[in-house]
C-alpha positions as CSV (number, residue, x, y, z in Angstrom):
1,X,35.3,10.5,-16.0
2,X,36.5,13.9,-14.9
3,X,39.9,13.4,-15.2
4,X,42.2,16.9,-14.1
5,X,45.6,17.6,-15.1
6,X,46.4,19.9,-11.8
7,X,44.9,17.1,-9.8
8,X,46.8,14.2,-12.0
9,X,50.1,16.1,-11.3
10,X,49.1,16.8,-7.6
11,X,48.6,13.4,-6.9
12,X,51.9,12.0,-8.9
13,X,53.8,14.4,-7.2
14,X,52.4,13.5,-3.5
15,X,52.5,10.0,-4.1
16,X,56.0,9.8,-5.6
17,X,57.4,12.0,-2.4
18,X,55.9,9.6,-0.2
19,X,56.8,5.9,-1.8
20,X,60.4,7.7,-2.7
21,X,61.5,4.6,-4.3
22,X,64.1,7.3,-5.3
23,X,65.6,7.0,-1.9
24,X,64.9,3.8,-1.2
25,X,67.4,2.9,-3.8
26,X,70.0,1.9,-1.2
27,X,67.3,0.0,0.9
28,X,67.0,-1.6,-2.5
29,X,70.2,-2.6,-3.4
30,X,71.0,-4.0,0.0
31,X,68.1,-6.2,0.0
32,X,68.8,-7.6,-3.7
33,X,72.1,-8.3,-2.5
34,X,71.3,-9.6,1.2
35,X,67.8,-11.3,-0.2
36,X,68.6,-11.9,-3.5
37,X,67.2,-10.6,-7.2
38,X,64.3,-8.0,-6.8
39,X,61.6,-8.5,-10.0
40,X,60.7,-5.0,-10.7
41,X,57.7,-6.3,-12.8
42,X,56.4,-8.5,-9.9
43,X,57.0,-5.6,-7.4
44,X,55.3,-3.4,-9.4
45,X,52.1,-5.1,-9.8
46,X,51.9,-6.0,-6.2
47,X,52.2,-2.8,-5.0
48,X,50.0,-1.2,-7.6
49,X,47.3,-4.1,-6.9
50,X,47.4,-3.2,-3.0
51,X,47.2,0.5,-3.7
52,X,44.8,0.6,-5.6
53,X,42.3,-2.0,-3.7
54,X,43.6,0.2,-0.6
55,X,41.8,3.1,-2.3
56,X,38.8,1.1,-3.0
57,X,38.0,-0.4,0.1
58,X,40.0,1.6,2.6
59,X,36.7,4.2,3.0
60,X,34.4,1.4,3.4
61,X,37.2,-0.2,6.0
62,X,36.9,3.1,7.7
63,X,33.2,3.1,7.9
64,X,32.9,-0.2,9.0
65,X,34.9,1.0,12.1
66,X,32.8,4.0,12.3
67,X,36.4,6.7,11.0
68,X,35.3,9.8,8.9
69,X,38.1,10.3,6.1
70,X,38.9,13.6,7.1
71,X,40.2,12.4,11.1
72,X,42.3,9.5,9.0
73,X,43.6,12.5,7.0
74,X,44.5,14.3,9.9
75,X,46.4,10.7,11.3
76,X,47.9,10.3,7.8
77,X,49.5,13.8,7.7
78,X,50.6,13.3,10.9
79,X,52.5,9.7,9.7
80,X,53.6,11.7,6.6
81,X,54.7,14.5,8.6
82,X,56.8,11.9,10.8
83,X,58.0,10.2,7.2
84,X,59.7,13.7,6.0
85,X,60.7,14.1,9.1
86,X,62.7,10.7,8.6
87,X,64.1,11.7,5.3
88,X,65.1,14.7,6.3
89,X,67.4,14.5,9.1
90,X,67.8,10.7,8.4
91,X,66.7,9.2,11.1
92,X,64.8,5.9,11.4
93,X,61.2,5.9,13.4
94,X,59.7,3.2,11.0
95,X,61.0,-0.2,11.1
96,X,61.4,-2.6,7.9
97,X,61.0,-6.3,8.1
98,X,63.0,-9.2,5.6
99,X,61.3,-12.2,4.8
100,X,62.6,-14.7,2.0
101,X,60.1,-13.4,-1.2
102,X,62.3,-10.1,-1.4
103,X,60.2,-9.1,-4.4
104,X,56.8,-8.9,-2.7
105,X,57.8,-8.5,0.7
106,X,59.4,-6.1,2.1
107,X,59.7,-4.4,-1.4
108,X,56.3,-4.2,-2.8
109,X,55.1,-3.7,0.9
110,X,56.1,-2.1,2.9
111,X,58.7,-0.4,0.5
112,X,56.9,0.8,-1.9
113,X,53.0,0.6,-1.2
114,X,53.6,0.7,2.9
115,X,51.2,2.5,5.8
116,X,52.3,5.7,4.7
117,X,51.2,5.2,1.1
118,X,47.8,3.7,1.7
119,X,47.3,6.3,4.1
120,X,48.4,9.1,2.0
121,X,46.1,7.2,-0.8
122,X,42.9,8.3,1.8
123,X,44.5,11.4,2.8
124,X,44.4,12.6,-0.8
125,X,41.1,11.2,-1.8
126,X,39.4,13.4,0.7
127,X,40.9,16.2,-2.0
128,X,41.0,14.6,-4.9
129,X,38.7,12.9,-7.1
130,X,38.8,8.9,-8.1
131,X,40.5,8.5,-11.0
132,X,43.0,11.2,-11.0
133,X,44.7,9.4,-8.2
134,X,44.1,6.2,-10.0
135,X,46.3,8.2,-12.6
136,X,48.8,9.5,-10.6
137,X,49.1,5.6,-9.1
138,X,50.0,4.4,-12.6
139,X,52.7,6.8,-13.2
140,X,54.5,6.5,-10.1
141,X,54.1,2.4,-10.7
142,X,55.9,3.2,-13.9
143,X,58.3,5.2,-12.2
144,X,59.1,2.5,-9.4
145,X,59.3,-0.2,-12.3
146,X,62.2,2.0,-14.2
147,X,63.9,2.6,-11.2
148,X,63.8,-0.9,-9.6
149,X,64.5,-2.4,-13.2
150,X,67.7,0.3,-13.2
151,X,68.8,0.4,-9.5
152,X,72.6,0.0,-10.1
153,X,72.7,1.8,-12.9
154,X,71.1,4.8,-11.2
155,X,73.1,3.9,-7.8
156,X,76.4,4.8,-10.0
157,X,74.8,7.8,-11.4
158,X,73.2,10.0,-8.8
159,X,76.3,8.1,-6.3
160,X,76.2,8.6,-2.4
161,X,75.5,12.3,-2.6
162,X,72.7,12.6,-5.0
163,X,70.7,10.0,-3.5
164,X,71.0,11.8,0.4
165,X,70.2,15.6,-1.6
166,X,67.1,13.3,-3.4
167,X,65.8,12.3,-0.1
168,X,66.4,15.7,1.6
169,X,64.1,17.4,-0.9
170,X,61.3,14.7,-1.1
171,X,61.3,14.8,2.8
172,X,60.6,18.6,2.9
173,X,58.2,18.7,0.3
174,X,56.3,15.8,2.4
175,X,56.0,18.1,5.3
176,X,54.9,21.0,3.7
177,X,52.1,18.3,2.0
178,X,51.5,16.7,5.7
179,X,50.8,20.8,7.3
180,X,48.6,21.4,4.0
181,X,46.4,18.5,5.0
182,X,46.4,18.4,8.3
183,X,45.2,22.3,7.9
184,X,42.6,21.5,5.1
185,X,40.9,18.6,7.1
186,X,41.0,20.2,10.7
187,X,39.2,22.9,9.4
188,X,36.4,20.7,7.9
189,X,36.1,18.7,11.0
């Protein structure tokens, strides 16, 4: 294993702007109240279980249907281009869908491990090697355990404010991420 600190932190940080369980926490707290009790633990191994398969056997998906990774990392920058575009002037292009099982669905997907994480998960493996994405999925599932675990409590700390200035930033860091590899992989292809 060839694991890479730059990369590790690369991937963390790329991953955690685009599940931003940080600004999903009023998505979050509405659904736990709506829905009833979300079960951090069971959301969290969900999400992390179709993440990682995703990056397993989302290449060989792709070659079955005859997609090099670097046009689905042009398609994912665009969807992560359209994502910060979302967070950032707070508009909704992406719809979420309720069922009953609240913990696994819609928060484990689409919420946290949804078509723009999967697709960044591809995006970034065109860049990055195996398991310092692998890394950078296990902190960000400890990070989405803690904050799922503690929604309320951060809900009263960062209040209404904090949360909008949270998803601000993460939105225009994901389009400066979505132009980086939309330029990277157009010039390959």
């Amino acid at each position: 294993m060839d694991f890479n600190l730059q990369q590790i932190a690369s991937a963390t940080m790329i991953l955690f702007a685009v599940i931003d369980v940080l600004g999903a926490i009023p998505i979050v707290i509405d659904l736990s109240n709506r829905l009833g009790e979300i079960h951090a633990r069971k959301a969290t191994l969900v999400s992390g279980s179709i993440m990682i398969g995703f990056l397993f056997l989302g290449d060989s998906i792709l070659k079955l249907i005859g997609i090099d990774i670097h046009s689905f990392a042009i398609a994912g920058a665009i969807i992560i281009f359209i994502i910060g575009i979302e967070m950032v002037l707070g508009i909704r292009i992406f719809k979420e869908e309720t069922t009953a099982s609240v913990s696994v669905v819609p928060v484990a997907f689409p919420l946290i491990a949804g078509t723009g994480t999967l697709t960044t998960l591809l995006s970034i493996r065109a860049e990055f090697k195996l398991e310092n994405i692998i890394a950078g999925i296990l902190i960000n599932l400890v990070f989405v355990y803690l904050v799922l675990k503690n929604t309320k409590y951060l809900e009263k700390l960062l209040g209404p404010g904090g949360i909008v200035i949270l998803r601000k930033v993460f939105g225009v860091t994901l389009l400066a991420i979505a132009i980086k590899l939309f330029m990277t992989n157009l010039r390959v292809i």
